[in-house]
C-alpha positions as CSV (number, residue, x, y, z in Angstrom):
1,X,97.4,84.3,73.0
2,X,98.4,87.6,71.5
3,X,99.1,89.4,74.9
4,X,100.4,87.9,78.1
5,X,101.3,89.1,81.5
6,X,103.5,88.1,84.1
7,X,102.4,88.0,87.7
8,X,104.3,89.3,90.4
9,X,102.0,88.4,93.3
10,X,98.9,89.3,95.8
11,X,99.7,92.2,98.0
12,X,97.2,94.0,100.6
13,X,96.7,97.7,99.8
14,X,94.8,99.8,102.5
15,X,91.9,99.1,99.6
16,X,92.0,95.3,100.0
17,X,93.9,92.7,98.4
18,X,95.7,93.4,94.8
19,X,97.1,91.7,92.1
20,X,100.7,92.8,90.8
21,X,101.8,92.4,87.6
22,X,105.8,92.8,86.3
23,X,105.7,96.5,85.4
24,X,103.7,97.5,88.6
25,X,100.3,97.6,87.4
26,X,97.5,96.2,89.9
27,X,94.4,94.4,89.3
28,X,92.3,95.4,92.3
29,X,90.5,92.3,94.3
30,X,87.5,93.2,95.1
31,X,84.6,90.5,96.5
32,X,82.9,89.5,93.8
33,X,85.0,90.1,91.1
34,X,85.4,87.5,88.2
35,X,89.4,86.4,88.6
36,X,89.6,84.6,85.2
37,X,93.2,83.9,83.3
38,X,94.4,81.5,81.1
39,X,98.3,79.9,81.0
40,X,100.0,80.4,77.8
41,X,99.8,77.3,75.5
42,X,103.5,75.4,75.3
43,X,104.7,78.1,77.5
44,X,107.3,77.4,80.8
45,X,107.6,78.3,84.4
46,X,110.3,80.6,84.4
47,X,112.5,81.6,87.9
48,X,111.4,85.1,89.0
49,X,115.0,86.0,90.0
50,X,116.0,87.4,93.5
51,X,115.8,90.7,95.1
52,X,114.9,92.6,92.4
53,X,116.8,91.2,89.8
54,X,116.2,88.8,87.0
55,X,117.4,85.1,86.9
56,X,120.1,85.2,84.3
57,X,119.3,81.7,83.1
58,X,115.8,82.1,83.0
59,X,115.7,78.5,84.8
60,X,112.8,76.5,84.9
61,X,111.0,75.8,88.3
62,X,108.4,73.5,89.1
63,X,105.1,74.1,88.6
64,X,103.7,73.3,92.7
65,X,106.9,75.7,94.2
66,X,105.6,78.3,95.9
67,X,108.6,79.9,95.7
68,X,108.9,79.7,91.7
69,X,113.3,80.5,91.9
70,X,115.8,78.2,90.8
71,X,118.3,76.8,93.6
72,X,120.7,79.8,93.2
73,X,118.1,82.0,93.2
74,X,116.6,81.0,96.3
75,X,120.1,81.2,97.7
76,X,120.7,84.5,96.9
77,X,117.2,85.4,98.1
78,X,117.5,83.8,101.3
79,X,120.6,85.3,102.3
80,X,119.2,88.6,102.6
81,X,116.5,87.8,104.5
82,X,115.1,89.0,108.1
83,X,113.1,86.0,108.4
84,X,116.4,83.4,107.8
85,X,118.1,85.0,110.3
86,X,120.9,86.2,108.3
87,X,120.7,89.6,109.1
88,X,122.0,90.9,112.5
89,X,122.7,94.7,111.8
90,X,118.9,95.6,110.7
91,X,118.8,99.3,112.8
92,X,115.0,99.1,112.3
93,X,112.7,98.6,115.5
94,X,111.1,95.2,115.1
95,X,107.6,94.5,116.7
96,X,107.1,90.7,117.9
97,X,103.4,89.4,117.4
98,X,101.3,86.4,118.5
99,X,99.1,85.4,115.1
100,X,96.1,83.0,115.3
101,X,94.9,81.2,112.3
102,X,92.2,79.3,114.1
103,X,91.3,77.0,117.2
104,X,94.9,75.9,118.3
105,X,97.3,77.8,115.5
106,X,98.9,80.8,117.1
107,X,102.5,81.4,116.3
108,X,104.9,83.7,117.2
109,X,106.7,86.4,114.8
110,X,108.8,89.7,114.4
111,X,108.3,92.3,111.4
112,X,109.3,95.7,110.9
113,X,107.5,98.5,113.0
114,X,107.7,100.1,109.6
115,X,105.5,97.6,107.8
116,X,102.5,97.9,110.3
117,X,100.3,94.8,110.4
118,X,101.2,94.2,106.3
119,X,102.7,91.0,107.6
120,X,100.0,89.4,109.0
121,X,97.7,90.1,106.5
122,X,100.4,88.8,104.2
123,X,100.4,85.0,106.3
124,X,96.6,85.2,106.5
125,X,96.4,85.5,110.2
126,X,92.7,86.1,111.4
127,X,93.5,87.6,115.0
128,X,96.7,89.0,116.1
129,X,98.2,91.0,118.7
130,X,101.7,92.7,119.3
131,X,103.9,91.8,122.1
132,X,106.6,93.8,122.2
133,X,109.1,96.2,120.0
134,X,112.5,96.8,120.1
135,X,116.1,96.0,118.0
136,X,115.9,93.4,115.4
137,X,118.5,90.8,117.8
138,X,116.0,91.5,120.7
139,X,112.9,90.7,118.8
140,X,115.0,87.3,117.4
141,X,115.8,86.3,121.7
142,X,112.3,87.1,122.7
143,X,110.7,84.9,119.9
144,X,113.2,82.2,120.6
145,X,112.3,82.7,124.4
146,X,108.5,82.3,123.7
147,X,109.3,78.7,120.8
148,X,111.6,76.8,124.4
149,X,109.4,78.2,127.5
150,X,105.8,77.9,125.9
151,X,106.4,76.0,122.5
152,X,104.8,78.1,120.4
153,X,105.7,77.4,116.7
154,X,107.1,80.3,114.3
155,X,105.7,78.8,111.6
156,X,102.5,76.9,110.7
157,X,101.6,75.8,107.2
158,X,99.4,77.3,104.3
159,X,97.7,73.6,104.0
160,X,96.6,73.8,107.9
161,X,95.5,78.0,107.9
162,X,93.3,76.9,104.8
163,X,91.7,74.1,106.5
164,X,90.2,75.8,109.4
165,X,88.7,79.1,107.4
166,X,85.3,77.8,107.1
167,X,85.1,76.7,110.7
168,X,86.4,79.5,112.9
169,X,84.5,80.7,115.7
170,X,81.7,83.5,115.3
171,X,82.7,86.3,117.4
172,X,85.9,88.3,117.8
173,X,85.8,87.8,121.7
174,X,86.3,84.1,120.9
175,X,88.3,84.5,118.3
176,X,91.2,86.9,120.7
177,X,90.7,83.8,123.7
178,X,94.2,82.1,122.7
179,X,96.0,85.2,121.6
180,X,95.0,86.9,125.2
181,X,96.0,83.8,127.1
182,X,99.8,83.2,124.9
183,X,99.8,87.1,125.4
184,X,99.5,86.6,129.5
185,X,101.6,83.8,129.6
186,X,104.5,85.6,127.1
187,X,104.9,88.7,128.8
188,X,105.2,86.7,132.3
189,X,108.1,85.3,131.4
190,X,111.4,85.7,132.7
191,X,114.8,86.4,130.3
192,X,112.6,89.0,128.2
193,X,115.8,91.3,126.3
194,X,115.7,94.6,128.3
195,X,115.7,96.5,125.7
196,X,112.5,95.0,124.1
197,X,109.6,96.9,125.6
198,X,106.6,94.9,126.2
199,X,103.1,95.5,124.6
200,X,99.5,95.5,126.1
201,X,97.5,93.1,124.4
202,X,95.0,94.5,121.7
203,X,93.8,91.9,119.3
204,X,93.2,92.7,115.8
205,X,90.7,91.0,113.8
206,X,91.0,90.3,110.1
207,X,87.9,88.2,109.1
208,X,86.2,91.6,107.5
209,X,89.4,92.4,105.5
210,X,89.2,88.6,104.3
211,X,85.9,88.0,103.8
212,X,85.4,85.7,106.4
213,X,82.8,87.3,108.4
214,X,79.4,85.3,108.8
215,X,79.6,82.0,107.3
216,X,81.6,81.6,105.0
217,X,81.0,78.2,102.1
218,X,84.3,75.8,103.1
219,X,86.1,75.1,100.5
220,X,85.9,72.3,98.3
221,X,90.0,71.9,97.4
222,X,92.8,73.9,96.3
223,X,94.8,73.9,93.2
224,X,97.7,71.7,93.0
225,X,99.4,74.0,90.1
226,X,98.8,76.1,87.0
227,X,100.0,74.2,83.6
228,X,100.4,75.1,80.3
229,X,97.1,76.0,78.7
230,X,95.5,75.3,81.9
231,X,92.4,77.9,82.6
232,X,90.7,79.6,86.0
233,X,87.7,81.2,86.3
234,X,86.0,81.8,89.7
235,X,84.1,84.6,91.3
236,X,86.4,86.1,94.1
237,X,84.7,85.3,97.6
238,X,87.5,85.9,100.1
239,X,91.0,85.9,100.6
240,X,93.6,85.4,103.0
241,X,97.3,85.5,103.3
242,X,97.7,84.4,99.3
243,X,94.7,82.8,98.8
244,X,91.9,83.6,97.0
245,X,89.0,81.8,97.6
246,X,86.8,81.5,94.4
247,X,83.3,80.4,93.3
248,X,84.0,77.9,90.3
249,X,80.7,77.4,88.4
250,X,79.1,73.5,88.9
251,X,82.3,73.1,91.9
252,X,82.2,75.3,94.6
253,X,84.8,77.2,96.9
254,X,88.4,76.3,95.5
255,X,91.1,78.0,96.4
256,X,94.0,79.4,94.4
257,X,97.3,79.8,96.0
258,X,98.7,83.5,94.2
259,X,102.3,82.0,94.6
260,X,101.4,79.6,92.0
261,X,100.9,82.0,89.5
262,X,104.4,83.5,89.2
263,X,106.9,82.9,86.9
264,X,104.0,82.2,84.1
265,X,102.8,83.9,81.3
266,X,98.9,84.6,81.7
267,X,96.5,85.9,79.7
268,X,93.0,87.2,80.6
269,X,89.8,85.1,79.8
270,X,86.7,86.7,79.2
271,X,84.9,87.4,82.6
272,X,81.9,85.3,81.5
273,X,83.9,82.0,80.3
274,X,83.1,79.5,82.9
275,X,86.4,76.9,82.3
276,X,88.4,76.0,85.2
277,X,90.9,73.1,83.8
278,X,93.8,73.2,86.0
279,X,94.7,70.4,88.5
280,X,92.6,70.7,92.0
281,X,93.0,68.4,94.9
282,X,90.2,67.8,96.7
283,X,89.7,68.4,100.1
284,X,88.9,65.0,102.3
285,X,85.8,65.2,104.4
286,X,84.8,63.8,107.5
287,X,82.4,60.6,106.9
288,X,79.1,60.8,108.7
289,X,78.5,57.6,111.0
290,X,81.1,54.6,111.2
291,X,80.8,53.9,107.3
């Protein structure tokens, strides 16, 4: 493989969902497009480093971390975080938002006012609403307030989100009922920060953005990890959060985690080559009838 390219990640671009590459150059996602790649032969998963920087061991990671850094790495990543909590003196408003990912997944969350809704495209919510902005610490007490009083989780994982995709309900009125009942309940609530100011409830739907509108094919499985010499090759049918869901020729819907692709050396396949020869796990289905 003569030329290779190291993948930084999926972001979403007012344009849809993107593909960065180390250098900043984008591959743009559109639906339908052929997302073929192949892994470098005998090549390794290298750390991506932490805040901007470069590992200087160039560690090895594991080829099913999401996160592709070493342990110090991760460290060093986590400790300047908003979402670990390590940062108290952030003078940027924060928003806090309920996020639904489908019947009975609606978390809470706090992002920068500056970021808009990147966020929740980012986790792959489908419906989400605002509940209130204000300083960082406020946004922190208000979600903590909302995780004792109504339980509502601050975290839900990818394995779950993906599971539900293909079965979500039709219309965005159904798809807004939990948000607009956590949103009723939330902002009841007594102990709310006075300096948080409390939102009216607006639900945004994402299922255009992702692809999900009508009825979408459910997914067959997802990949497990990339490996060395390993190939993919799919037509691009929706995304969410950072998955892309792709039509593999003679298989069906997988999808392909876009964390999974950092830290390796890729090189592009020609968009008609069909191979897809990288570990999937299959998804388990429901049996029909007692046996």
């Amino acid at each position: 493989m003569a030329h290779v390219w190291t993948c930084s990640g999926l972001r979403w671009t007012p344009d849809g969902p993107a593909l960065v590459w180390d250098g900043g150059r984008r591959s743009a996602l559109p639906w339908g497009k052929r997302v073929a790649f192949a892994v470098a032969d005998g090549s390794a998963r290298r750390c991506v480093g932490a805040r901007g920087h470069a590992c200087p061991l160039r560690a090895t990671v594991p080829g099913r971390s999401t996160g592709a850094r070493c342990e110090e790495c991760a460290r060093l990543d986590r400790a300047h975080s908003v979402a670990a909590d390590t940062i108290a003196d952030d003078p940027r408003p924060y928003r806090v938002y309920l996020a639904w990912f489908g019947p009975g997944m609606v978390k809470v969350g706090i992002t920068a006012v500056e970021r808009g809704s990147a966020r929740l495209l980012e986790q792959g919510a489908v419906c989400f609403s605002w509940l209130g902005t204000g300083p960082l610490m406020a946004a922190r007490r208000t979600e903590e307030l909302l995780r004792a009083a109504l339980q509502v989780p601050d975290r839900i994982p990818y394995a779950e989100k993906r599971a539900v995709r293909a079965g979500l309900p039709r219309t965005e009125g159904e798809r807004a009922v939990e948000v607009r009942e956590l949103h009723a309940l939330a902002v009841a609530l007594d102990g709310w920060p006075e300096s948080l100011t409390r939102e009216p409830c607006q639900p945004v739907d994402h299922t255009v953005e992702f692809g999900l509108s009508g009825v979408p094919e459910a997914a067959v499985g997802d990949v497990v990890q990339l490996v060395p010499g390993g190939a993919v090759s799919g037509e691009l049918v929706a995304a969410a959060g950072p998955d892309l869901h792709l039509a593999v020729d003679g298989r069906g819907v997988v999808v392909l985690d876009t964390r999974l692709m950092t830290g390796w050396e890729l090189a592009p396949l020609p968009s008609e080559a069909g191979v897809f020869t990288v570990p999937v796990r299959e998804f388990r289905r429901e049996q029909d009838g007692l046996f």
